[in-house]
C-alpha positions in Angstrom: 114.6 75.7 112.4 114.5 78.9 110.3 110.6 79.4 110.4 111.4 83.4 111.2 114.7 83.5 108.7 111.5 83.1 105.9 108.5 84.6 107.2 109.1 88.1 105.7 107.9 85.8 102.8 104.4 85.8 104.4 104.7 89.6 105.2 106.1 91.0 102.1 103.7 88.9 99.8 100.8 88.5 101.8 99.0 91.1 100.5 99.7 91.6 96.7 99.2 94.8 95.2 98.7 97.5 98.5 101.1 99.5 100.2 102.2 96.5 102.6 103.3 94.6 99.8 105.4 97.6 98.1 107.1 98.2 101.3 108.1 94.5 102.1 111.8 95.3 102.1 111.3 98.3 104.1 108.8 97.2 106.8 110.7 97.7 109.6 112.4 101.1 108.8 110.9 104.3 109.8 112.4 106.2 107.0 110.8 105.5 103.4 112.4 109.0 102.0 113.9 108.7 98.4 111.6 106.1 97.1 110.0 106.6 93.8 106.4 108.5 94.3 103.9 105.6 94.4 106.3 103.9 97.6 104.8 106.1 100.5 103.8 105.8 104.2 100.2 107.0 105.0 99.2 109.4 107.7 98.0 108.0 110.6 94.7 108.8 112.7 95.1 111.8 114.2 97.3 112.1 117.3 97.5 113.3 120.7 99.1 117.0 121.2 101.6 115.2 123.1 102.5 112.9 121.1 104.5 115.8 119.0 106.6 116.5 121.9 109.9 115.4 120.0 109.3 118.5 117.6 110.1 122.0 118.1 107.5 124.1 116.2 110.4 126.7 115.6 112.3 124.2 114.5 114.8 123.3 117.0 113.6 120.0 118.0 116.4 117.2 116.8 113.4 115.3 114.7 112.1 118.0 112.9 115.4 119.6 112.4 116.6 116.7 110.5 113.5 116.8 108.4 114.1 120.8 107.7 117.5 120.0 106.4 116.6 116.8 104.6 114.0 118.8 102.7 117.0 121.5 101.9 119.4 118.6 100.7 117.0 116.9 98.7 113.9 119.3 97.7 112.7 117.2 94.7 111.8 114.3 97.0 107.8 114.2 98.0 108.7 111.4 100.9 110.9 113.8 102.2 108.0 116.6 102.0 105.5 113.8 103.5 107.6 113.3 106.3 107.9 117.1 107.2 104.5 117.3 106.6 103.4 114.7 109.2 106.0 116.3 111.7 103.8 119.4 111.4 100.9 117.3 111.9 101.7 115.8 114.8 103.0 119.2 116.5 99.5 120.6 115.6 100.6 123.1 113.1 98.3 122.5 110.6 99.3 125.2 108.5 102.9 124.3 108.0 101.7 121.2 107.2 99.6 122.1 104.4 102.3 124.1 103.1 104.5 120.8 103.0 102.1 118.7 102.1 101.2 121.1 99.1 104.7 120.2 97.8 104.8 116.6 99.0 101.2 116.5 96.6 102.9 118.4 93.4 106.1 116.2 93.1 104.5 113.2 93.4 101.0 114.3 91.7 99.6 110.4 90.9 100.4 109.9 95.0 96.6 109.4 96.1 97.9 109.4 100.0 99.8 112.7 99.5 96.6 114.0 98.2 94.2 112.4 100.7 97.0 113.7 104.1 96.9 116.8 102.4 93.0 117.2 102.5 93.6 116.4 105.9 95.8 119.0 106.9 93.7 121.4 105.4 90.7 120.6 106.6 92.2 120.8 110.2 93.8 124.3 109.3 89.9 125.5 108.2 90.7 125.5 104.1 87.7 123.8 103.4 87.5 124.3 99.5 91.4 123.9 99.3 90.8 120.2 101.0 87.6 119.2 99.3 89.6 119.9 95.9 92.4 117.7 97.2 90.1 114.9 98.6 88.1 114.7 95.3 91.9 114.3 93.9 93.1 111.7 96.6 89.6 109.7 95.7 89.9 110.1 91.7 93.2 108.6 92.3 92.1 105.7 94.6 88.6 105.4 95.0 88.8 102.6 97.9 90.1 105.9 100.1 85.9 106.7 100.4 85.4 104.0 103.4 88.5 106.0 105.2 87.1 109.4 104.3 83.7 108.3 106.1 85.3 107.9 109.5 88.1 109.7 109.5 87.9 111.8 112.5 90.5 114.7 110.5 87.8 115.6 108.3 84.8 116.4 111.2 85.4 119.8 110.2 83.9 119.0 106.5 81.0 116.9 108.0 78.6 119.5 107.5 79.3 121.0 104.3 76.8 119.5 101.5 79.6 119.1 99.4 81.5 116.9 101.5 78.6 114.0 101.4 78.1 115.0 97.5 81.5 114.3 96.9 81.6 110.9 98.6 78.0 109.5 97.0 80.1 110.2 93.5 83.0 107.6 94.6 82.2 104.5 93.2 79.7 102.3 96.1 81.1 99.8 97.8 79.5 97.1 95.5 81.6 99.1 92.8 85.2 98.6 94.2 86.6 95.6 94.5 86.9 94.2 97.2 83.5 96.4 99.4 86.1 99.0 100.5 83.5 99.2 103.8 84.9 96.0 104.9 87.4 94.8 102.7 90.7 96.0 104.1 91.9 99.0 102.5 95.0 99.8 101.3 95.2 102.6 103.6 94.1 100.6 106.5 96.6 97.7 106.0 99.4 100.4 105.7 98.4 101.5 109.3 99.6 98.0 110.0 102.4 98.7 108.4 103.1 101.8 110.4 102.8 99.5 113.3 105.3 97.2 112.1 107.5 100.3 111.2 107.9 101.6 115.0 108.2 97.7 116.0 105.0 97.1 117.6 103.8 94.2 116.3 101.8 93.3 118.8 100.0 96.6 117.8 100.4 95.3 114.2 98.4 92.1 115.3 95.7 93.3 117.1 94.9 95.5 114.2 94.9 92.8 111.7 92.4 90.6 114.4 90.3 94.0 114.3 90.4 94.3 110.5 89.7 90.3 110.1 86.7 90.6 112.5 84.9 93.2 110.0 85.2 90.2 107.3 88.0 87.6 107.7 87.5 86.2 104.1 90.8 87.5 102.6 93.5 84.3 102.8 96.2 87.0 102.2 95.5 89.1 105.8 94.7 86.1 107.3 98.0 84.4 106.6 99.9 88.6 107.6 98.2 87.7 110.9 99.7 84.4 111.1 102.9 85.7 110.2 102.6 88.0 112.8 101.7 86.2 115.4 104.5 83.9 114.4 106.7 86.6 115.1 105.0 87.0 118.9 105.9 83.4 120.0 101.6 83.4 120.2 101.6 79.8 118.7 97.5 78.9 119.2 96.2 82.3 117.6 99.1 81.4 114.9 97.7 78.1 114.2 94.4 79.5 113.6 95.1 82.6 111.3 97.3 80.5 109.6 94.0 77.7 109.3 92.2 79.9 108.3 94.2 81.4 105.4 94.7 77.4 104.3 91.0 77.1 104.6 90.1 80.0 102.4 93.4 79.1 100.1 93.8 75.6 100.2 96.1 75.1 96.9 98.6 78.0 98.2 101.8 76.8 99.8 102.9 79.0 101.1 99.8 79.5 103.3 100.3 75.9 104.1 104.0 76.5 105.2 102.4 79.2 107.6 100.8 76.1 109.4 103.5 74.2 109.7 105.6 77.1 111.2 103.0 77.5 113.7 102.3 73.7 114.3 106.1 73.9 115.2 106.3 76.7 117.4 103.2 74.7 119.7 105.5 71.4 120.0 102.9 69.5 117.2 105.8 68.1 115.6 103.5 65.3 113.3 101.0 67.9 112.8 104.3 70.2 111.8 105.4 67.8 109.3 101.8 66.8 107.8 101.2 70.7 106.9 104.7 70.9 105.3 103.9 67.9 103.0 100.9 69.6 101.8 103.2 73.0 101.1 105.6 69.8 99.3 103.1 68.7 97.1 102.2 72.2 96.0 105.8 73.4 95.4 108.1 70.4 95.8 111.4 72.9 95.6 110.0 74.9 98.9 113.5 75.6 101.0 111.8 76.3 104.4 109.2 73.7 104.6 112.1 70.9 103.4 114.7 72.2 106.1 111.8 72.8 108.6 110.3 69.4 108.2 114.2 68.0 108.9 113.9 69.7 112.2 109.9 68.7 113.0 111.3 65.2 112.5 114.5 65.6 114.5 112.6 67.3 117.2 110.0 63.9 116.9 113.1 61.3 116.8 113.1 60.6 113.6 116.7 60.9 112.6 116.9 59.0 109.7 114.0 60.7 107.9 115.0 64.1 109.2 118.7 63.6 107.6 116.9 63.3 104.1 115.4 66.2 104.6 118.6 68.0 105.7 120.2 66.6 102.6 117.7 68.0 100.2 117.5 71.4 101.8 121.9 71.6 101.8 121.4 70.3 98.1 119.2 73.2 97.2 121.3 76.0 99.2 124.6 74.7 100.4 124.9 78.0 102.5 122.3 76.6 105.0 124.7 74.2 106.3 126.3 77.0 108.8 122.8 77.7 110.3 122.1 73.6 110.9 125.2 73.8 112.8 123.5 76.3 115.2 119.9 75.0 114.9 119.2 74.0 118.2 116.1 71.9 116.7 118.7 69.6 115.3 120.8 68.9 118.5 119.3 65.9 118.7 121.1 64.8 115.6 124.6 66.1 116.6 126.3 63.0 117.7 125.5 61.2 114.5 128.4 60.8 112.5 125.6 61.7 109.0 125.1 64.8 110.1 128.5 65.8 110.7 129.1 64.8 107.2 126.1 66.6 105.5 127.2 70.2 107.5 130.6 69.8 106.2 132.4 69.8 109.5 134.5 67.1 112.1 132.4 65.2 113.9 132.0 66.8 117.0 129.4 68.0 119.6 128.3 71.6 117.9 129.6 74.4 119.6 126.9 76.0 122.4 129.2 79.2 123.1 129.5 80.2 119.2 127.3 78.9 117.0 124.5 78.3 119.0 124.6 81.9 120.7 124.7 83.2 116.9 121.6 81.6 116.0 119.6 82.8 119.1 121.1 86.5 118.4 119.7 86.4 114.9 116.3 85.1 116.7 116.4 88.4 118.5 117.1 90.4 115.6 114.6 89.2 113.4 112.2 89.3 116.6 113.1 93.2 117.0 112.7 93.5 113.2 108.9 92.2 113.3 110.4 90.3 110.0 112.4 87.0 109.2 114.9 88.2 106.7 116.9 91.4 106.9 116.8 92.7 103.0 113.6 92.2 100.6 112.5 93.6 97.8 111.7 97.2 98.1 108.6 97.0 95.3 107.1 96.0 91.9 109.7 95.0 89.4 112.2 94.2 92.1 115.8 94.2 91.0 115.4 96.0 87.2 113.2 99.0 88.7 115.5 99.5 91.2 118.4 99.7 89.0 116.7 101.6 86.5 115.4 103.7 89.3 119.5 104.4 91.1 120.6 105.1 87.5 118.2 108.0 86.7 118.8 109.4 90.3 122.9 109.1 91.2 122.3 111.7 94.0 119.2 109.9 95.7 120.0 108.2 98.9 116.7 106.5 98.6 117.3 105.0 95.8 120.9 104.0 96.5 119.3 102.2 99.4 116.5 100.4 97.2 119.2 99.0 94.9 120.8 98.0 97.8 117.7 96.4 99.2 117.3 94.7 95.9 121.0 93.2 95.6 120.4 91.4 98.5 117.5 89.9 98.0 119.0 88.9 95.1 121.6 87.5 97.0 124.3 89.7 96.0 125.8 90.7 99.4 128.7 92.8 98.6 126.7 95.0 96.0 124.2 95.3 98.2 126.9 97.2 101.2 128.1 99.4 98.7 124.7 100.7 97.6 123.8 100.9 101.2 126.8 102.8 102.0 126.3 105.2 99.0 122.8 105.9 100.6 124.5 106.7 103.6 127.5 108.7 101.9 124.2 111.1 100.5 122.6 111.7 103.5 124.4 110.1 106.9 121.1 111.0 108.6 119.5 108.2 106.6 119.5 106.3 109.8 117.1 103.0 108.4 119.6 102.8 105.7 122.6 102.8 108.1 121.2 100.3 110.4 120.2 98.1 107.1 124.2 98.9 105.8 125.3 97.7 110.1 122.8 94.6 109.6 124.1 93.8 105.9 127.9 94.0 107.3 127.1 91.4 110.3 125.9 88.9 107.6 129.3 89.6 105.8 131.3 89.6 108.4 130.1 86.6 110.1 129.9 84.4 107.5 133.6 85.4 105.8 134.9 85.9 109.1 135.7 89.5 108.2 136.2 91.5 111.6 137.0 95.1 109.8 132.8 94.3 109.0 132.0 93.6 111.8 134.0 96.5 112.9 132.1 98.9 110.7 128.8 97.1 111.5 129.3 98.7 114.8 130.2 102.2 114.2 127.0 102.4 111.9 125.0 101.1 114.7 126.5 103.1 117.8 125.6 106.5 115.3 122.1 104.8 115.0 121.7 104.1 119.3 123.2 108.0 119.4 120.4 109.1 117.6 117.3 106.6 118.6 118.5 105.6 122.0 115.7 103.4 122.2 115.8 101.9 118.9 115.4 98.0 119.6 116.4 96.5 116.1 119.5 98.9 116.5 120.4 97.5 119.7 119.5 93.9 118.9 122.3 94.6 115.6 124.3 95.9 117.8 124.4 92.6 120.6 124.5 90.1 117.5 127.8 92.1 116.1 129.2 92.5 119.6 129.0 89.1 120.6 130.5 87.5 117.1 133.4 89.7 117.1 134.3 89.0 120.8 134.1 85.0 120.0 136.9 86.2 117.9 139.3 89.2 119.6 138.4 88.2 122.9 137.8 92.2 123.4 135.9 92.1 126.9 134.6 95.9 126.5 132.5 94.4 123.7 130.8 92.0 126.3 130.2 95.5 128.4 128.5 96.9 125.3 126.4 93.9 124.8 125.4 94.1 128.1 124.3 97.8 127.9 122.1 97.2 125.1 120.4 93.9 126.3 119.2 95.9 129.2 117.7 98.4 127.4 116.2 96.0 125.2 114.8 94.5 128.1 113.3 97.6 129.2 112.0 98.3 126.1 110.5 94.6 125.4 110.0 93.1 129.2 108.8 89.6 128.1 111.3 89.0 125.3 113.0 85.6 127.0 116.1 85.7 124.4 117.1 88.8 125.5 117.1 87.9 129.0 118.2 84.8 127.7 121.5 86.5 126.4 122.1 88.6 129.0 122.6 86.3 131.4 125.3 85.5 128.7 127.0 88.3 128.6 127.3 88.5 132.6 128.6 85.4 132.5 131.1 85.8 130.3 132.0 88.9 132.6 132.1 86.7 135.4 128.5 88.6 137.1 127.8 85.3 138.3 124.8 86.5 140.2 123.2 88.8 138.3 124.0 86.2 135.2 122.1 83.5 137.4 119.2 86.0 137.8 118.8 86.8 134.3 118.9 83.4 133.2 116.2 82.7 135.7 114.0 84.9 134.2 114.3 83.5 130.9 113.2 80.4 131.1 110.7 81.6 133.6 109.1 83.6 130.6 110.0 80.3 128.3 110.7 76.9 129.4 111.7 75.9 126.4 115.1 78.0 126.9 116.3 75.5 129.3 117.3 73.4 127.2 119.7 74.9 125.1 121.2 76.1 128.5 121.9 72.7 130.1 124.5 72.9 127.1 125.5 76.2 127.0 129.5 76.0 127.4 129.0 79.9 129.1 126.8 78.8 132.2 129.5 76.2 132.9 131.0 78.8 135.5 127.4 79.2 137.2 126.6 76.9 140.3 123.5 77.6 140.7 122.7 76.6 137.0 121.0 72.8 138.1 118.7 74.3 140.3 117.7 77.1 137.6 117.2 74.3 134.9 115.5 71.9 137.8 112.9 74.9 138.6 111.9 75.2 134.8 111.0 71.9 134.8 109.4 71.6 138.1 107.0 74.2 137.0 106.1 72.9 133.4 102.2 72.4 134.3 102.0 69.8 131.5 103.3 66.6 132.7 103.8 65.6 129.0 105.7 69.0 128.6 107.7 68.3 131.7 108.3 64.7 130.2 109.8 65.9 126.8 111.4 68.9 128.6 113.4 66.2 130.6 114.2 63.9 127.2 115.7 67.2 125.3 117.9 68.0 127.9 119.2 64.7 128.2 120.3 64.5 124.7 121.5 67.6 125.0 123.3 66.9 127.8 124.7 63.3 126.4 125.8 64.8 123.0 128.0 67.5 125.1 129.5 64.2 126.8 127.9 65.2 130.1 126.8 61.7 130.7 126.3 61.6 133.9 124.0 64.4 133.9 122.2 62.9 131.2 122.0 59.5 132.5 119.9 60.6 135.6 117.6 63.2 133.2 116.7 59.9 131.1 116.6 57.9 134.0 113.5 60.0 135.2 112.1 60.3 132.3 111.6 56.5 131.4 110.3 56.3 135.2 107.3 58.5 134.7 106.9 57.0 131.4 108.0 53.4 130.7 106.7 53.2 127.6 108.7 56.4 126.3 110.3 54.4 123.6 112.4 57.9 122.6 113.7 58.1 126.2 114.9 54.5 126.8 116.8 54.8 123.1 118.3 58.3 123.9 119.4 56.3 127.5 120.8 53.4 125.5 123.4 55.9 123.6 124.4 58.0 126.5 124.8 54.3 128.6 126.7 53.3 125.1 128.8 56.5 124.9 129.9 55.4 128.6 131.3 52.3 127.4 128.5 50.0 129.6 127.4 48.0 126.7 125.4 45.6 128.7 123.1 47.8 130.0 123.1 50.1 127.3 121.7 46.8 124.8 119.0 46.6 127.6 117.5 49.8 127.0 118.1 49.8 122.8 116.5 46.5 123.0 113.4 48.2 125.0 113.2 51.1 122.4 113.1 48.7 119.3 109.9 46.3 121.1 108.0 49.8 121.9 108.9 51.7 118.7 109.6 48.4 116.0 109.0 50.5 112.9 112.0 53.2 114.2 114.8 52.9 111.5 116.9 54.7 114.1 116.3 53.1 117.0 117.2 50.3 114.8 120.4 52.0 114.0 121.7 52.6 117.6 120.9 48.8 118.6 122.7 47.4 115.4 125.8 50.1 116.2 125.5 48.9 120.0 125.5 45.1 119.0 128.2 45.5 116.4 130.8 47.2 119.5 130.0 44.1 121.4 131.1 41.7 118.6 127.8 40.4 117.8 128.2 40.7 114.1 125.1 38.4 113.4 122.9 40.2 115.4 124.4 43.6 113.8 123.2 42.4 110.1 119.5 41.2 111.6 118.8 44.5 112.6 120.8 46.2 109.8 118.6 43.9 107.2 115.3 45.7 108.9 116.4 48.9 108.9 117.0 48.1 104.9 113.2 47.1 104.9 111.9 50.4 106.3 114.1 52.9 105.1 114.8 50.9 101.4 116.3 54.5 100.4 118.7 54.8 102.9 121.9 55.0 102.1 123.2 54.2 105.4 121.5 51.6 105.9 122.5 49.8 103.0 126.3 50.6 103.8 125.8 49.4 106.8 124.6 46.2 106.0 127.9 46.2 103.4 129.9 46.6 106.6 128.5 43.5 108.9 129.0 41.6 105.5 132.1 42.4 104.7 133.2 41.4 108.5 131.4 38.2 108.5 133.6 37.3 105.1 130.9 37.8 103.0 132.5 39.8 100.5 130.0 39.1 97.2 127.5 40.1 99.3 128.3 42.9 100.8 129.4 44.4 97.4 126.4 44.2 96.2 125.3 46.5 99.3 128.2 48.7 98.9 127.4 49.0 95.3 123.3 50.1 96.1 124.3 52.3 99.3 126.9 54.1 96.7 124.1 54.4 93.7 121.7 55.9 96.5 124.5 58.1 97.9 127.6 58.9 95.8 129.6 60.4 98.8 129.5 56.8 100.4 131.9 56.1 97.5 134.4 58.2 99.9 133.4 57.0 103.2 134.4 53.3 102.1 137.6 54.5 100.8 138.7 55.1 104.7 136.0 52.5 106.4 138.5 50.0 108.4 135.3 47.4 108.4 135.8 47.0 104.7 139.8 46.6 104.8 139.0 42.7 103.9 137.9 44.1 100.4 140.8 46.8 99.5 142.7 45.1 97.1 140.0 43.4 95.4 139.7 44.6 92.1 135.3 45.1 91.8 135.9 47.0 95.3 138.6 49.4 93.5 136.4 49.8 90.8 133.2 51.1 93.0 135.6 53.3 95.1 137.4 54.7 92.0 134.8 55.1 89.2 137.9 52.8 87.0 138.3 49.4 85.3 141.2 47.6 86.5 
């Protein structure tokens, strides 16, 4: 599943046209300097006298220092000034932040936030005339800014003057602006929520967007921000209904329908996954996430056969997404099938738990600390083209090296994008969002081309970031994902020791975050802190259940002992007894498809004891009894699966595959002809039915099949090439021909 890999998607687009939309690409960095003027973070209510603490008023303090000498470096740029100026601010100099904010205001002069932070300020520094001039400005410039003004508790100390009221009852009335700027979101209002997102409290983030959607929740766009959100939270049933509700007030956008898929997913509701995906399908048939996502709803529901179309069409439409399936733990239920081993390009073998799958969560994490699903968007209108245009009219700007580099990626041009990043962070090394995007872009380089001098680098930019923002958690989340790659390949234990230091503070700073406990208990392991390993893992699945599955087959617990009874308390507390139920069928198959048969036999064993009738559980028990080489027994139970579930192509499959080993070729072809029936555009069925033909000496026949399965599927053409069932056929000529593509 890659539901968070695209919800940036949701976040960056969700609301077209305001400052959450222009800043997309940039929503989790706390930096915005070096954009062009109209890309700009608004000031935020007015804060506590503490809450300045990090600033010197002399100067001195590390964060306002920086901003001093950024301003010196780069004294054309109003973000810079902005930024100064809210440092002021939030010391309580007011003065020295009008003074900034005057020349945040004058550089970027059609800035209606510059204007309306400066009124602010100097209101607050007792400059009445000089803010009510610079409000009437901010509002010219953006009219909606009147509902702010209204409540803004900075400008109390205008409140009294006549002018102050005179001035707003000349802004256009709320019947005027589009939108009813009284309880329409504002722009300025969603880019609080943008702050949130900035600092990486989404949970902040959310609960604004709930407050702002219970003033008037009939805008699809926040609605389906709020879903994304709460994706992003793991809080699946307030997901579901944000993300209803933006399908209700949209119902012909798809991509508000995707949004209720992804949360349908993230609750278990598989079907109701899948149903919401077809709707996003049938609105934009070429939609990557909800085809890949639907292969994993309908792997997750044990429908294999279905799921590997889906798969197909999603590798077909980005081949690159065949190294994430082999992590996906949503598809471990179709690792042992000899299709899916074909389709990810790889032997066929059980997918490896201590590499791939420990990537994938890591990236979970990531994009988790993030409050985003992909790590590079668009950094504003025009996209690529202003961004170029933008770097070329400013070679010394850091910001825009960094928004060129933002916009290579998203583009999908990797490489350009690292060296704009790194040209941004050549200007001004204390560009510290644009470092940790540069570390971020160089662990997608480096794992994917297996380029440890990347990965290398990735790490130096991050440590500089930690150095600065100790408690930075996407900086330390970058920093486990790039720690944990390279040590799969140099075997370099004082990267496990690094890993470890930053999952503990990322604990600390995110308590309920089960991954990262998740992965700590990893990264003890792998130290051989077999205790404190145990104790972390025990907290994960204590904050998620659901974690116990991919660590019944997680090659890195091997070494703990007390791993059974950790996995055998997650399930023994699962309230749900239909939770428990499916619980106990996932780790079974996970179990059986890491050849732990055993262990999965008495898993599926249970499970078809509280439920007889779990048609999913008897099959899965079939294939780890068939896997064992006890045929008898294992045709009981892919018999059983086949009455309960008749219309289950690959239940169908395993009992044909099961009948076949046991030299019942005649009973292979009945089932094989029924699987034909259901699934008439399956490939593999049809090939299938080719092969109990072919061994019954029915070679006409099963020609014919060969020569359908091969029109459906071209790549069958190579798998009967090496198929021994069809060595009958070889050396006839019409069987050359299909094989070959040539007249003999």
């Amino acid at each position: 599943m890659f539901a968070r890999l695209w919800v940036v998607a949701a976040l960056g687009a969700a609301v077209a046209g305001t400052v959450v939309a222009v800043c997309a690409g940039l929503s989790y960095y706390a930096e915005l300097h070096g954009l062009p003027p109209h890309i700009t973070e608004v000031r935020e209510s007015a804060p506590a006298a503490e809450e300045g603490a990090e600033y010197d008023a002399e100067g001195e303090g590390t964060g306002l220092a920086r901003l001093l000498e950024r301003t010196e470096r780069h004294p054309s740029n109003p973000q810079a000034w902005m930024e100064l100026a809210h440092a002021y601010y939030k010391n309580g100099d007011y003065a020295k932040a009008e003074s900034a904010g005057l020349r945040a205001a004058g550089l970027g002069a059609d800035n209606p936030l510059a204007w309306y932070n400066l009124a602010c300020y100097q209101a607050l520094a007792g400059e009445a005339d000089a803010a009510l001039s610079s409000l009437a400005q901010a509002l010219r410039l953006d009219p909606e800014l009147v509902g702010r003004a209204q409540r803004d508790a900075d400008l109390d100390p205008l409140r009294d003057d006549p002018r102050f009221g005179s001035l707003l009852m000349q802004a256009p009335q709320a019947d005027e602006v589009e939108g009813d700027s009284q309880t329409t979101p504002t722009d300025e209002e969603l880019a609080g929520v943008e702050s949130l997102m900035a600092v990486g409290d989404l949970a902040g983030a959310a609960d604004e967007l709930a407050r702002l959607r219970s003033v008037r929740d009939d805008d699809a766009d926040v609605a389906g921000t709020h879903a994304a959100l709460l994706l992003q939270l793991d809080r699946c049933e307030e997901a579901t209904e944000a993300a209803a509700r933006a399908v209700e007030l949209a119902p012909e956008s798809a991509d508000a329908w995707n949004r209720l898929g992804l949360a349908h997913h993230l609750c278990g509701r598989y079907d109701e996954a899948v149903a919401a995906w077809a709707q996003t399908l049938s609105r934009e048939p070429d939609h990557l996430e909800a085809v890949y996502n639907t292969a994993c709803a309908l792997s997750l529901g044990g429908k294999s056969d279905e799921a590997l179309q889906y798969l197909k069409k999603a590798l077909s439409m980005d081949p690159s997404l065949a190294a994430h399936a082999r992590a996906d733990p949503d598809l471990l239920p179709l690792a042992e099938l000899p299709r899916f081993a074909e389709l990810i390009g790889r032997e066929y073998a059980p997918p490896s738990s201590a590499e791939d799958l420990a990537r994938s969560l890591m990236e979970r994490i990531e994009r988790q600390a993030r409050g985003e699903g992909a790590a590079l968007g668009p950094t504003g209108p025009g996209g690529l083209s202003e961004a170029e245009d933008y770097a070329a009219d400013h070679p010394d700007d850091a910001g825009a090296h960094a928004r060129l580099g933002m916009a290579y990626m998203e583009a999908g041009r990797l490489e350009d994008g690292i060296g704009q990043l790194r040209a941004a962070v050549e200007l001004d090394p204390e560009f510290l969002s644009a470092r940790l995007a540069l570390s971020q872009a160089l662990l997608s380089f480096g794992g994917s081309r297996d380029d440890d001098d990347a990965l290398d680098e990735a790490l130096d930019h991050t440590r500089y970031v930690i150095e600065r923002q100790p408690e930075s958690l996407p900086a330390h989340a970058t920093l486990v994902g790039a720690a944990f790659t390279l040590y799969r390949r140099s075997g370099r234990d004082a990267l496990l020791a690094e890993a470890e230091a930053s999952l503990r503070v990322l604990s600390e700073l995110d308590p309920d975050a089960a991954l990262v406990y998740y992965n700590l208990a990893r990264a003890l392991a792998l130290q051989g802190k077999v205790e404190d390993a145990e104790a972390a893992l025990a907290d994960a699945v204590g904050l998620d259940a659901r974690l116990a599955v991919p660590a019944a087959a997680e090659a890195d617990f091997e070494s703990l002992p007390g791993l059974p009874d950790i996995l055998e308390a997650a399930t023994a507390d699962e309230a749900d007894a239909g939770a428990r139920l499916h619980n106990l069928y996932v780790r079974g198959v996970s179990a059986m498809v890491h050849d732990r048969y055993e262990v999965a036999e008495e898993l599926l064993r249970e499970a078809v004891t509280i439920d007889p009738g779990f048609a999913a559980a008897h099959d899965a028990l079939g294939r780890t009894l068939y896997f064992g080489g006890r045929l008898d027994e294992a045709l009981t139970h892919l018999q059983r699966a086949t009455e309960l579930d008749p219309q289950n192509a690959d239940f169908l499959w395993h009992l044909a595959d099961c009948l076949s080993e046991m030299g019942d070729i005649e009973g292979a072809l009945r089932v094989d002809e029924r699987m034909v029936e259901l699934a008439p555009e399956s490939a593999d069925a049809r090939y299938n039915v080719a092969c109990d033909l072919a061994r019954l000496g029915r070679y006409d026949e099963a020609l014919a099949r060969l020569e359908e399965a091969i029109a459906l599927d071209p790549d069958m053409a190579e798998s009967a090439a090496e198929d021994t069932d069809l060595d009958a056929m070889r050396d006839m000529p019409a069987f050359r021909k299909l094989i070959e593509g040539t007249d003999e």
